[in-house]
N, C-alpha and C positions, 0 to 999 in steps of 0.2 A: 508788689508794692513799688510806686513809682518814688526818684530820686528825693521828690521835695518830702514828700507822709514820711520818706527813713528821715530827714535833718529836724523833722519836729518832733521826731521821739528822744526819746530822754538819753542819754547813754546807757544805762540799764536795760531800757527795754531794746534798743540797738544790738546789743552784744544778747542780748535774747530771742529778737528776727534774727541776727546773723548766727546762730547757735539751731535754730530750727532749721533756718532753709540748707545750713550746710548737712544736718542731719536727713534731710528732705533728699539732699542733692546726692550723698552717699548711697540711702536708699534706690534712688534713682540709677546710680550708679552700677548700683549693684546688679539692681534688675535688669539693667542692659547687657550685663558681662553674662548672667545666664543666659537670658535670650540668647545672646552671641553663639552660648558654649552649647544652645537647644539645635540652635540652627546648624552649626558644626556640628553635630550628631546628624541631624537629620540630613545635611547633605552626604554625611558619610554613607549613610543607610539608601538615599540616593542613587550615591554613584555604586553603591553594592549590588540592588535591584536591578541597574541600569546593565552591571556583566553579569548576573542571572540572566535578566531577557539578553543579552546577546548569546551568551550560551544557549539558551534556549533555543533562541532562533537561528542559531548554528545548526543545530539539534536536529529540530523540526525540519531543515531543509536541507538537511542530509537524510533523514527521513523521507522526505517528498520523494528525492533524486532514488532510493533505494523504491522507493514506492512506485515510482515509474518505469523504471529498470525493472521490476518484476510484473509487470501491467505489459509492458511488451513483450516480455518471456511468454507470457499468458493468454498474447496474442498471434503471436508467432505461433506457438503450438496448437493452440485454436485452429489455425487458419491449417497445418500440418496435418490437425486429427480429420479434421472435415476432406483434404486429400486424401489420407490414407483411408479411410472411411470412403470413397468413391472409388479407391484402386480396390477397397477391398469386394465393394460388388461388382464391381466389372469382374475382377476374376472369380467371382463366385456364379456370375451369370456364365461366364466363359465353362467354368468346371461342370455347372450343371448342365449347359447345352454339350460337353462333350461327354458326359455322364450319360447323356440321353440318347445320345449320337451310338454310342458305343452299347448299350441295350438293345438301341433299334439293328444295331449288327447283328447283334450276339443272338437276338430273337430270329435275324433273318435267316441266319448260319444254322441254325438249331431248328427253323422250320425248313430246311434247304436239306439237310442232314435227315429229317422227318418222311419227307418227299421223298428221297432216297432209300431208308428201308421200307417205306411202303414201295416205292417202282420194284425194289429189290425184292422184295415178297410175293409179287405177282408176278416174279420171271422163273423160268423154270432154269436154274444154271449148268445145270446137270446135261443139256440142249445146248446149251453155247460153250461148253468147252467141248462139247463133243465136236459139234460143229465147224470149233474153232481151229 
């Protein structure tokens, strides 16, 4: 209500506008001090969420760093097994060619040894120490 409609009303109904809007205006008052006391909560809840996610993402990337620190452990040894894993058939070609090597002796020694009691069985010895 503008200043001139309040001086045409009566005094009665004056101290009646002034009686409502102040009641009007407490209300109003009121609900701005909750609003206030909503919004101070919620920033409180805010800044609470706000050291969750940095804890979190503390967290998480201390995580990451452990996660990658054992992602090169995993690779290191990787790259280790595959070495040892090629040392180990080098020397397993090496053991079986000397496996083989040593057969082929042992077979030759043993038909050498063969050759020998058969020469020895067609000699008369009994003639060569005589002889001898």
């Amino acid at each position: 209500m503008d200043e001139k409609k309040f001086e045409t009303l009566s005094e009665q109904q004056q101290k009646k506008f002034l009686f409502k809007e102040n009641i009007r205006l407490n209300e109003l008052s009121q609900s701005l001090e909750e609003d206030r006391q909503l919004i101070d909560i919620q920033k409180g809840m805010l800044r609470s969420q706000q050291r969750k996610n940095q804890l979190m993402k503390k967290q998480l990337e201390s995580q990451q760093s452990l996660f990658d620190q054992k992602w090169t452990i995993l690779e290191k040894e990787t790259r280790q097994l595959a070495i040892d894993k090629e040392r180990f058939n080098r020397e397993k070609l090496m053991y079986r060619d000397k496996v083989y090597r040593e057969a082929r002796r042992t077979m030759a020694d043993a038909e050498n040894v063969k050759i020998f009691f058969n020469l020895a069985g067609s000699v008369d010895f009994s003639r060569v120490i005589c002889n001898g």
